[in-house]
N, C-alpha and C positions, 0 to 999 in steps of 0.2 A: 381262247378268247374270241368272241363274235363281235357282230355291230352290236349287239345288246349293252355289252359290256364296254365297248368303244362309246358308244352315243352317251349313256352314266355316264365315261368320264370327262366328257364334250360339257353335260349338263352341270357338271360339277365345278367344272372349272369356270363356267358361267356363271356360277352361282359364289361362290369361292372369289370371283375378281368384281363380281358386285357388291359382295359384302367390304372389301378391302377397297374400292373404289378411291374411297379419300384420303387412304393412309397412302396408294399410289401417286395418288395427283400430289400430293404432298412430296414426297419423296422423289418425282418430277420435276416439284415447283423449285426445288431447291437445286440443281443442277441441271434440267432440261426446261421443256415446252409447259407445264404444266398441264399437260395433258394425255399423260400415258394411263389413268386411271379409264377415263373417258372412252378414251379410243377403244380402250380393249375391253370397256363393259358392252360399247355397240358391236365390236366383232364377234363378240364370243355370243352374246345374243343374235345376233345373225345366222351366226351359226347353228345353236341348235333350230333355229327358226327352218333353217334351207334342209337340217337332216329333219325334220316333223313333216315339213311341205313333201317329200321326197324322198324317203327312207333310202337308202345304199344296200344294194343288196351283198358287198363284202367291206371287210373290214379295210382293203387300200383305195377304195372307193369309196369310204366316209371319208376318211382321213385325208384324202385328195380332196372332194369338194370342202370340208374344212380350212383349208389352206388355201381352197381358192377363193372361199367365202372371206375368210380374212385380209387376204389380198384386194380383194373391191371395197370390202368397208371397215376396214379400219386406219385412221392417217397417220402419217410421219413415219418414220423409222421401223415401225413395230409392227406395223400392215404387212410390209413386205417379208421383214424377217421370220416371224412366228410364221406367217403364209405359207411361204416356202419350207419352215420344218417341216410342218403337219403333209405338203405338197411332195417333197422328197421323201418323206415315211408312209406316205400312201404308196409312189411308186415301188419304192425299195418292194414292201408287200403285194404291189400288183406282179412284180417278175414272178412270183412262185406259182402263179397261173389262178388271180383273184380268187385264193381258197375261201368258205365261207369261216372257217376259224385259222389264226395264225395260234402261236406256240409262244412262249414269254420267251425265248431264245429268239424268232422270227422277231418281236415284239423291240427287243435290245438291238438288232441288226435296222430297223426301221427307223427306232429315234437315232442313232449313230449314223445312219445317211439324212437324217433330218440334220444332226448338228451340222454336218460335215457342206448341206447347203447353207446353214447359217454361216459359218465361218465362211466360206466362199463369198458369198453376196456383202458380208460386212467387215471381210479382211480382219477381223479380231482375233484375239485371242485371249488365253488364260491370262489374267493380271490385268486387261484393258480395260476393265471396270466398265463389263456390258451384261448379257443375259448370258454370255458364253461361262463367265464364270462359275455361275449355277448349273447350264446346259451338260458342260465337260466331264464336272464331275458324279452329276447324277448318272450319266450315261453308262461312263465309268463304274457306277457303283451296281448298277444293273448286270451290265457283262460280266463282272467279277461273282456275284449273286451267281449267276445264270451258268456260269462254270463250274463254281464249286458243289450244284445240282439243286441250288436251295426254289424253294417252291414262290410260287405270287406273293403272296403276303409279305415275305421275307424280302423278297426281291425289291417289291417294294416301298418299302418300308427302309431301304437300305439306299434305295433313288432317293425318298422324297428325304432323308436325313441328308446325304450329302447336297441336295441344292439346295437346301435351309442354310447350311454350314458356309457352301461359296457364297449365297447370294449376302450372308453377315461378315464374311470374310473381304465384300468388295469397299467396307468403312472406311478404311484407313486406305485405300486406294488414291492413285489420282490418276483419273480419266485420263484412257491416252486415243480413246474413237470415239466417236459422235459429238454432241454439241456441247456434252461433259468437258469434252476435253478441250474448249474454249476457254474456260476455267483454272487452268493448268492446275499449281495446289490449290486453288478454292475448293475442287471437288474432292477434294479429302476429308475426310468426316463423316459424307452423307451415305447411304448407303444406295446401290446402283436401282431406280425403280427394274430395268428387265431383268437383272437378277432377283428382284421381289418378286415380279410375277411369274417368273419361270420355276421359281421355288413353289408357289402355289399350283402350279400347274403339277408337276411332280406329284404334291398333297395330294392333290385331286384324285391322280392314279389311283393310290393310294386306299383313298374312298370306297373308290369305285371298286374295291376288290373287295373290299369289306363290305361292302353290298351286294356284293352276287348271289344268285341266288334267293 
């Protein structure tokens, strides 16, 4: 996998949280700010905007100014966190000495130091009814893929079904981090909007592999 295939899934996932824009705000308006749709159609457009301005010449150097691009423009909660994924799975990929393609094993090793800054910066975890719920187990569903020897497609295909699966599995939850958890059972029912968009995000991979080529 190159920037080629990194920037598709950057484009995709811009593309994939604008169409979903109002089913996020929605699903925001109901336990958050009303504004997790918003925020992350400006950052994600941002972002392919700063990789067009400026191409990356490797794949942990997209993925770092992605995260940092989201970092600057995107507000609340969701700026920082997603920033710092893509921020932390850039670098994880810059230690192997900015190769111009990483490996879908490199690829699983990146988003796993992307969660693993997530969880850090937002103290979450599994059950807290945030985007970790989706994040963990896609992750999860990749390294186990990526052991067993199975190829991109498979692999993910196997990500973007398990954060589908967390981020529906966060309904019947009740917020125990962010502003959800103001709500103590009220937010039970609704389903967590960062686990919607990290499920989309996932999708996206997805795509983009089915586009290569």
């Amino acid at each position: 996998m190159d920037t080629a295939f990194l920037t598709r899934w950057v484009a995709g996932i811009a593309e994939a949280v604008r169409a979903e824009r109002d089913r996020l705000t929605e699903l925001d308006a109901a336990i958050g700010d009303a504004d997790h749709g918003a925020n992350l159609d400006r950052g994600f457009g941002a972002a392919v905007q700063a990789l067009s301005d400026d191409p990356p010449a490797t794949p942990g150097a997209l993925l770092r100014l992605v995260g940092g691009t989201l970092i600057s423009r995107v507000g609340g909660a969701s700026g920082p966190l997603y920033g710092t994924a893509f921020r932390e799975a850039g670098r994880s990929l810059g230690s192997s000495g900015e190769a111009p393609e990483v490996s879908l094993a490199d690829l699983a090793r990146a988003l796993r130091a992307g969660l693993d800054g997530v969880t850090r910066l937002g103290s979450a975890a599994e059950g807290d009814k945030t985007m970790v719920d989706a994040f963990a187990p896609a992750v999860r569903a990749l390294e186990t893929a990526v052991g067993a020897g199975a190829g991109e497609r498979e692999a993910f295909e196997a990500a973007a079904s398990a954060a589908l699966a967390g981020a529906e599995a966060t309904v019947p939850m009740v917020a125990r981090k962010g502003r959800a958890s103001y709500l103590g059972p009220r937010s039970a029912g609704h389903e967590d909007p960062g686990a919607a968009s990290c499920a989309l995000i996932f999708a996206a991979l997805r795509t983009a592999d089915q586009g290569h080529g």
